[in-house]
C-alpha positions in Angstrom: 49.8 -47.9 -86.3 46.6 -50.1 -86.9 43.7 -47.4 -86.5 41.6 -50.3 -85.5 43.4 -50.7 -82.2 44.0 -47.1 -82.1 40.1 -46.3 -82.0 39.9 -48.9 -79.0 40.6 -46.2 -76.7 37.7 -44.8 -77.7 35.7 -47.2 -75.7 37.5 -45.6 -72.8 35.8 -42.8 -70.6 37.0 -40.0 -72.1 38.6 -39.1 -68.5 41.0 -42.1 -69.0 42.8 -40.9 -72.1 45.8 -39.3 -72.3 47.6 -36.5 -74.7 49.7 -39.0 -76.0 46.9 -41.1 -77.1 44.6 -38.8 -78.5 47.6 -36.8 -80.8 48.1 -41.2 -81.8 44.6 -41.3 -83.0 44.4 -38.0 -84.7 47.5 -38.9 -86.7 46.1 -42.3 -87.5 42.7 -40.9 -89.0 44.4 -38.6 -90.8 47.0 -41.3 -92.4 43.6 -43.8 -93.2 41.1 -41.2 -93.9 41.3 -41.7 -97.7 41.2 -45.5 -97.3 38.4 -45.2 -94.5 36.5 -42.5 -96.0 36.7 -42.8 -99.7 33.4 -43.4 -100.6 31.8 -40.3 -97.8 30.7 -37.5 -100.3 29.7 -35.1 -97.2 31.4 -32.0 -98.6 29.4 -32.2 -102.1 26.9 -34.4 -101.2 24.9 -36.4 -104.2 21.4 -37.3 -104.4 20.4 -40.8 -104.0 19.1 -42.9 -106.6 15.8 -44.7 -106.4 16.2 -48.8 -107.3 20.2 -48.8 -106.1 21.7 -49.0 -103.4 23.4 -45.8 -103.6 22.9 -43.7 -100.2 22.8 -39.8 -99.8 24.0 -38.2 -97.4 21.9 -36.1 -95.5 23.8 -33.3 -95.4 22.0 -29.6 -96.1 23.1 -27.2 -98.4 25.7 -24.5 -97.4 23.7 -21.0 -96.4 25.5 -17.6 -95.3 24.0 -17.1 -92.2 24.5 -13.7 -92.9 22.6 -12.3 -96.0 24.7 -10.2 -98.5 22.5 -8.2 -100.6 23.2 -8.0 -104.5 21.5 -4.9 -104.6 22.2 -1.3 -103.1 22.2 -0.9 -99.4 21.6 1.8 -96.8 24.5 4.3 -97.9 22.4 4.9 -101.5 19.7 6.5 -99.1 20.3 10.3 -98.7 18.1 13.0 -99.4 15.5 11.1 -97.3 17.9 11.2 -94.6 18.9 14.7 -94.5 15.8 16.1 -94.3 14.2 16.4 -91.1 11.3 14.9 -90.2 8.1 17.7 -88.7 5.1 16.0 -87.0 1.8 16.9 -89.0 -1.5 16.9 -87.4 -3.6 17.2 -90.8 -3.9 15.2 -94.4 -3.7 19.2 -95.6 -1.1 20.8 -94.2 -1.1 24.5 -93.9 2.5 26.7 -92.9 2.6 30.5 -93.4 5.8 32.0 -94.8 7.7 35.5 -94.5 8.5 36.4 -98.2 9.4 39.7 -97.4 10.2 42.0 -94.2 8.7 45.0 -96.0 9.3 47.0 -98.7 13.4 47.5 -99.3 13.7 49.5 -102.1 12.2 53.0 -100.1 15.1 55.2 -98.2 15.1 54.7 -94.4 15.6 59.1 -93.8 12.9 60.8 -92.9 13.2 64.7 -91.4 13.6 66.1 -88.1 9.8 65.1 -86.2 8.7 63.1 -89.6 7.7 59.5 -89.7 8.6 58.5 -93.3 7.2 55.6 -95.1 4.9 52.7 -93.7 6.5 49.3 -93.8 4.6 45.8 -94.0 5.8 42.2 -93.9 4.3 40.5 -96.8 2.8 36.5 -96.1 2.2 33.9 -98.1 0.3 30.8 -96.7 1.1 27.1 -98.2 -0.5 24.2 -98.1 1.1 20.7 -98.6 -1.2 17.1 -99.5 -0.3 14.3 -97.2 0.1 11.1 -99.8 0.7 7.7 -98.9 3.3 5.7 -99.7 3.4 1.4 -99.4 4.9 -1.4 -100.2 2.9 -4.5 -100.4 4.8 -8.0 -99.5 3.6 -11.6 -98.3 4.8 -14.8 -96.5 3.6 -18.5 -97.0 2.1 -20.5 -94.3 4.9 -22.5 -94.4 7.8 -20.0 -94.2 6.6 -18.4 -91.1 7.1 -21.9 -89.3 9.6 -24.2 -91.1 13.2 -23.6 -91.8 13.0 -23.9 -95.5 16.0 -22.1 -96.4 18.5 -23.6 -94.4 19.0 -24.5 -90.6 20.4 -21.0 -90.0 17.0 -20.2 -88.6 15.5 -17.9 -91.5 12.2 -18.8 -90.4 11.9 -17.2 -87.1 13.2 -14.2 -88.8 10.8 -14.6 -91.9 8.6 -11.3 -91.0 12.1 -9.1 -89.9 13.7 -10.3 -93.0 10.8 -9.4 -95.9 9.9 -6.0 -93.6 13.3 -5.1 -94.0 13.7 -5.7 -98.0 10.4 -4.3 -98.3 11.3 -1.2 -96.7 14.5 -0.8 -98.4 12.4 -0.9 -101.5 9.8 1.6 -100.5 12.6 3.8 -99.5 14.8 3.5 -102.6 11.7 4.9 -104.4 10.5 7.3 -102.2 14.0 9.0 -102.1 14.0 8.9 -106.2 10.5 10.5 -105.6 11.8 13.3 -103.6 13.5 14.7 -106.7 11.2 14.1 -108.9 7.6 12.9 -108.3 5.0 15.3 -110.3 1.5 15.3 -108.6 0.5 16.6 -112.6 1.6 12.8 -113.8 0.1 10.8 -111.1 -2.6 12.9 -108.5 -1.9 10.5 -106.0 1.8 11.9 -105.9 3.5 14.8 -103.9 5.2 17.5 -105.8 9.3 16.8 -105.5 11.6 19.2 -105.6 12.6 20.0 -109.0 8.5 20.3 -109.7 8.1 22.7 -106.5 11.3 24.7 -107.4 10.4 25.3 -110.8 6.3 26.4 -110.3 7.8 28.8 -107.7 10.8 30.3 -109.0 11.9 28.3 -112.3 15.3 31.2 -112.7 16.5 28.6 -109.9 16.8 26.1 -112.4 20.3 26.2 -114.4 20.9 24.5 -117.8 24.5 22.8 -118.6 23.5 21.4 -121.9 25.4 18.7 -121.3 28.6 20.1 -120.1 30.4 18.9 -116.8 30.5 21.2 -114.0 33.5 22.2 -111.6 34.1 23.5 -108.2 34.5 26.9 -109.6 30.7 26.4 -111.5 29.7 25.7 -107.8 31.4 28.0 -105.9 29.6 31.1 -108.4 26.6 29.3 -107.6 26.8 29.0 -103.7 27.4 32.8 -103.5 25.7 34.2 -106.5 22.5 32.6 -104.7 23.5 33.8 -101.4 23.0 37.6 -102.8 19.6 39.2 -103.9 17.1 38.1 -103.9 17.5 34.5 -102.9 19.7 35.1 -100.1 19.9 31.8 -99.5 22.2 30.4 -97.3 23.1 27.2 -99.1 24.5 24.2 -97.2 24.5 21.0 -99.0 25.1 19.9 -102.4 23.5 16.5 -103.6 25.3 14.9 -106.8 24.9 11.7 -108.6 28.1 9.1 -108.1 29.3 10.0 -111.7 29.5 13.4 -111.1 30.9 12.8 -107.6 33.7 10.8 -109.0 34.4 13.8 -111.5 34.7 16.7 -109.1 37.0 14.0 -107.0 39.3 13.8 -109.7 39.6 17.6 -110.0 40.3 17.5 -106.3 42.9 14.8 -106.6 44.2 16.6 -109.3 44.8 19.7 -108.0 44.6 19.4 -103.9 47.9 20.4 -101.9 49.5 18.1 -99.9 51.8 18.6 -96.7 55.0 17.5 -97.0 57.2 16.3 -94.0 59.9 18.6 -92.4 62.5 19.2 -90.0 59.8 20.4 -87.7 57.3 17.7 -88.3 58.8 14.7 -89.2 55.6 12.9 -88.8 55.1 10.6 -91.5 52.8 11.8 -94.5 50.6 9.8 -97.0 49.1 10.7 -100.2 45.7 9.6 -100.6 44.1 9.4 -103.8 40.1 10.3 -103.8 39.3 11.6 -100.0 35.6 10.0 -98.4 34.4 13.8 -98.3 34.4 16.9 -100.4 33.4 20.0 -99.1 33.4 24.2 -100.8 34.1 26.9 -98.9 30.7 29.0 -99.1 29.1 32.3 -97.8 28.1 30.9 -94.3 31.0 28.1 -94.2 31.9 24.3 -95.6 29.2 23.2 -97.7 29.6 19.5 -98.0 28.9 17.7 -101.7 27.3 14.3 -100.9 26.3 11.5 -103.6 23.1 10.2 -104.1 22.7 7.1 -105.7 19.2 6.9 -105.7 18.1 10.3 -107.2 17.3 9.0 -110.6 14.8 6.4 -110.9 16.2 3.1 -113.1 18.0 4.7 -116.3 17.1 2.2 -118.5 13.5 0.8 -119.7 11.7 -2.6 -118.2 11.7 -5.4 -121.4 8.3 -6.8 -120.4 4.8 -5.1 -118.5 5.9 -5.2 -114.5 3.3 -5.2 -112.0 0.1 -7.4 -110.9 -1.9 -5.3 -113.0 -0.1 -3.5 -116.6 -1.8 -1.4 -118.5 -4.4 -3.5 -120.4 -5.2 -3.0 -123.6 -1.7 -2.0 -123.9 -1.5 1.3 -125.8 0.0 1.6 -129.4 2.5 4.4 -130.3 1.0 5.5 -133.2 3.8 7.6 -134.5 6.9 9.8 -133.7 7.6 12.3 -136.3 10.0 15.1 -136.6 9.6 18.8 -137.9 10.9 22.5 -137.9 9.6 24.4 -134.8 10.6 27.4 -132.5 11.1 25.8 -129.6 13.8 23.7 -130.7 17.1 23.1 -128.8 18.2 20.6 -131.2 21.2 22.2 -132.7 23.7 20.9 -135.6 26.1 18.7 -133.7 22.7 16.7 -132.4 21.3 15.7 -136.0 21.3 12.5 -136.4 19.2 9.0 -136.4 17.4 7.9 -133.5 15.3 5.8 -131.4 13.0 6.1 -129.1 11.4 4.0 -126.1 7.6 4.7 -124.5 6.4 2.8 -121.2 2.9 3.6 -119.4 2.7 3.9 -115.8 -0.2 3.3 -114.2 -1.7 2.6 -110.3 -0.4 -1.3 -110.4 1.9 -1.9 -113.0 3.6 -0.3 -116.1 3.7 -1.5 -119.9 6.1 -3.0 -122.3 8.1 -0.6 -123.9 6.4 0.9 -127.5 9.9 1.1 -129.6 9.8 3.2 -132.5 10.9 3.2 -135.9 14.4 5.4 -136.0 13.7 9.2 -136.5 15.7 11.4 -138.5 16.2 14.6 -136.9 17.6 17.9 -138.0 19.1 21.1 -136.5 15.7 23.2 -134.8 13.6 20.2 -135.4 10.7 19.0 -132.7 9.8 15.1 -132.5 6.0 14.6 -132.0 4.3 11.3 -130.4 1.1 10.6 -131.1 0.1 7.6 -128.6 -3.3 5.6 -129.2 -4.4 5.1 -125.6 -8.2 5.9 -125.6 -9.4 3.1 -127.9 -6.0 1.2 -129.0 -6.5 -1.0 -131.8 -10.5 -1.0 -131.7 -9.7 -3.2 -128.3 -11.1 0.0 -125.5 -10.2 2.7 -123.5 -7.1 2.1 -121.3 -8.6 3.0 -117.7 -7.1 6.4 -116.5 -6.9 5.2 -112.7 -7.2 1.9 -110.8 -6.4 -1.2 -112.4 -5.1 -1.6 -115.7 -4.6 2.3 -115.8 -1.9 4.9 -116.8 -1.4 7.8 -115.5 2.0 9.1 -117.5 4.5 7.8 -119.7 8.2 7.7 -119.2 10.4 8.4 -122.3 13.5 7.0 -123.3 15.8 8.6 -125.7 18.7 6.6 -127.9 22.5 7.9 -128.7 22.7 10.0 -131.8 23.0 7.0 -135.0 22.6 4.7 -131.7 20.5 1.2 -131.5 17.3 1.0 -129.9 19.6 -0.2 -127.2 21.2 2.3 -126.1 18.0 3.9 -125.3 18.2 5.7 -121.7 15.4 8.0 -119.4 14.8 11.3 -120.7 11.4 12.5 -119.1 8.0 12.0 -118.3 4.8 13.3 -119.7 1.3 13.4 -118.7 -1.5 10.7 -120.6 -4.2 13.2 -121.8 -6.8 12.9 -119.4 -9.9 15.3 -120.9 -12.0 12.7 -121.2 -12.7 12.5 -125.2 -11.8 10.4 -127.9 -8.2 12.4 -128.4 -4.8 10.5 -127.8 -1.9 11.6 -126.2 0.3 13.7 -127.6 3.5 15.0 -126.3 7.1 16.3 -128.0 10.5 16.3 -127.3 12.1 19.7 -127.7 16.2 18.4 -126.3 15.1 20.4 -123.2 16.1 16.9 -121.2 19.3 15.5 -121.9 19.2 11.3 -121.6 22.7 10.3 -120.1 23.5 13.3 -118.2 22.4 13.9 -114.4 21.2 17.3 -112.3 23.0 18.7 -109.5 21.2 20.0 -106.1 22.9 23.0 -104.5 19.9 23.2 -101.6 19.4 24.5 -98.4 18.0 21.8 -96.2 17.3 23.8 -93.1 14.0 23.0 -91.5 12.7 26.7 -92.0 12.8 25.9 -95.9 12.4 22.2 -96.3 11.4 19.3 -94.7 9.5 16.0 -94.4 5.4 16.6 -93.5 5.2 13.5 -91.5 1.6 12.4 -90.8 2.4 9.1 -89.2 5.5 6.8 -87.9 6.5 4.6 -90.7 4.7 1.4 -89.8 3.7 -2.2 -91.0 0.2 -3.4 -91.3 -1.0 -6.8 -91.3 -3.7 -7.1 -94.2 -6.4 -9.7 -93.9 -5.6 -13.5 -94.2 -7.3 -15.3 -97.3 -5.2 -17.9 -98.8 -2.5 -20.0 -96.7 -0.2 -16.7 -97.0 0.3 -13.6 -94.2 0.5 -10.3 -96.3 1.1 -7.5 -94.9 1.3 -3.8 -95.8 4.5 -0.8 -95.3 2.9 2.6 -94.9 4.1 6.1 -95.2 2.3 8.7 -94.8 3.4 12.0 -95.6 5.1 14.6 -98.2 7.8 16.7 -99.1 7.2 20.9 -98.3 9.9 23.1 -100.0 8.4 26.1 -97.7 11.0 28.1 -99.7 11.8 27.0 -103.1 13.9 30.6 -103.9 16.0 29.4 -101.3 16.9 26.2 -103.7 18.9 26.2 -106.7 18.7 23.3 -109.7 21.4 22.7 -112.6 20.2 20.4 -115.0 21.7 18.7 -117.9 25.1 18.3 -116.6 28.0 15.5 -117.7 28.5 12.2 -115.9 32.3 12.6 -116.8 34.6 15.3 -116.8 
């Protein structure tokens, strides 16, 4: 069939061709389409040349018009959204708490017309900080009108798009902060929950030294804390994934499975790894849930991060190690190693200060000396604002390991009296590097909640270049009204 007479019909209103002849013409443009179309580079278009007479086509580039985030999504949210959320009225918030019904260690019995001993309830009134939270983000001009990613229209959704990246940002940090922000390291941080349960009542906080932990090491504690004088009343457990995947195995390993019968002659399925784990506690089912997001990143930044790093950046003087009493190095941990330093401060943190490999022995205690009031003869590193640090974040290599293999151990604060002395801090092998903590809490609203001072909400900032900025705001803090009713086991295995 010539296509040429074929695509007369074309020329036809459409009304006047038939079945016959439209199946004829897709046949025939499928036979010639390689002859026809052989020079059409549509699919993988090429750019034209300037001087030829090569012509591009104007064909744009292929966009998902549905984003797929290379990150973590909504799932590694979950502390944040377990804990319920209590309308504050006051930047200092003020609850009063029941420690005690009265005295119980006095006999009830008193004789025939006596009144026996006096009881009283004993208080205590706490007060929280409200502490804002942000995340700071910005659109061109040009984006909030013109489709510059693609015809999908991004544009329109510009604004919806970079509030809601921004927010998952703020969030992944704030729920990272609920563990373990320290208003001692930064002022302008709540307390999280392993610094509120260990001012209150540190015998909450358990130590595996690096071993894994079971159901049975959770079981002892779900009821151990249910008794005297916690009573708590324990009904969540908050892992990291690791340690999620562990305690699944252990399930998998050693869960019971129906079996069909005569009876029931339904059909049965074994299914590796179930999408929940729960114990059987005091009160009833306490569910273990994973959450992603509980450490901040394991591993140091390479270069200063921020608008404003720490400058002058400071200079790790030295990182020495020595005999001391309160050692928890033991003989399987002697060894060569590394170690990583990075200052934090309001708006920005530094490079990492690697230093040279340290030999350590059984009972041993490193000591860092860091130059941060006048490093190098270049001037004081500010302590807030600008430029500033306010802590330091540690990093810790494998024993005989490269610099690496160097992953988060702990914080410490900068020294901040003022005077010509640098900072100084040590590393006992208190804090394990690789290993992760385990939360057995009770999140009931009586013991621990979210002081929310305002509705999470976006505020536009003012307009000085040809760019729309904008500001995320959370105002708030965590209140652990009850931190005996909490319980903390630290240092514990990624792995079975």
């Amino acid at each position: 069939m010539n296509i040429d007479r074929t695509l007369e019909g074309v020329l036809k209103p459409h009304a006047e061709l038939t079945v016959a002849e439209w199946a004829e013409l897709n046949r025939a443009l499928q036979a010639n389409a390689s002859a026809i179309f052989k020079a059409a580079t549509t699919g993988y278009p090429t750019q034209a040349v300037a001087g030829t007479n090569a012509f591009g086509a104007l064909v744009p580039q292929s966009i998902e018009t549905v984003m797929t985030s290379a990150s973590w999504t909504d799932k590694a949210i979950c502390l944040w959204n377990l804990l319920q959320k209590v309308p504050v009225y006051n930047t200092l918030h003020e609850s009063v708490i029941v420690q005690e019904y009265g005295e119980e260690r006095t006999d009830p019995w008193i004789t025939e017309g006596g009144v026996g001993p006096e009881g009283a309830s004993l208080f205590e009134r706490a007060l929280v900080k409200v502490k804002y939270l942000s995340e700071k983000r910005e659109l061109t001009d040009v984006s909030t009108m013109v489709g510059t990613v693609g015809g999908a229209g991004v544009a329109p959704r510009g604004l919806a798009i970079e509030t809601r990246n921004g927010t998952k940002n703020l969030l992944g940090k704030l729920e990272s902060s609920l563990f373990w922000a320290d208003s001692d390291l930064s002022p302008l941080a709540f307390d999280g929950l392993y610094k509120q349960v260990n001012a209150a009542n540190p015998e909450n906080i358990g130590d595996n030294r690096g071993l894994p932990t079971s159901p049975q090491d959770l079981t002892t504690i779900l009821f151990d804390s249910f008794g005297a004088p916690q009573y708590a009343e324990i009904n969540t457990i908050l892992v990291e994934p690791s340690v999620y995947g562990s305690l699944l195995n252990i399930a998998t390993a050693y869960a019971r499975h129906p079996q069909p019968t005569n009876v029931t002659p339904q059909r049965y399925s074994l299914v590796f790894n179930a999408n929940e784990l729960t114990l059987m506690g005091p009160v009833g089912p306490v569910p273990i849930k994973s959450a992603a997001k509980m450490f901040p990143p394991r591993t140091p930044n390479t270069v200063a991060v921020g608008n404003n790093p720490p400058s002058p950046a400071p200079v790790l003087d030295s990182a020495t190690a020595g005999s001391h009493a309160s050692s928890e190095f033991e003989a399987a941990d002697a060894g060569l190693y590394y170690y990583k330093v990075v200052g934090v401060g309001d708006d920005g943190i530094s490079a990492p200060l690697t230093s040279s490999q340290v030999t350590i022995s059984e009972g041993d205690r490193v000591t860092f000396t860091i130059d941060d009031e006048d490093p190098g003869g270049n001037g004081q590193i500010p302590l807030s604002g600008d430029n500033s640090i306010r802590y330091y974040r540690v990093y810790r290599s494998d024993k005989n390991g490269a610099a690496s293999t160097c992953s988060y151990m702990w914080s410490f604060a900068r020294n901040t009296d003022g005077g010509s002395d640098e900072t100084v801090f040590y590393d006992t092998n208190a804090y394990l590097p690789k290993t992760s903590t385990v939360w057995p809490l009770s999140l009931r609203k009586e013991h621990i909640y979210w002081a929310k001072f305002l509705d999470f909400f976006r505020r536009p900032l003012a307009q000085v270049a040809t760019s729309v900025p904008f500001l995320l705001l959370l105002l708030g803090a965590l209140h652990v009204r009850v931190p005996r009713k909490q319980y903390i086991l630290q240092n514990v295995a990624l792995h079975i």
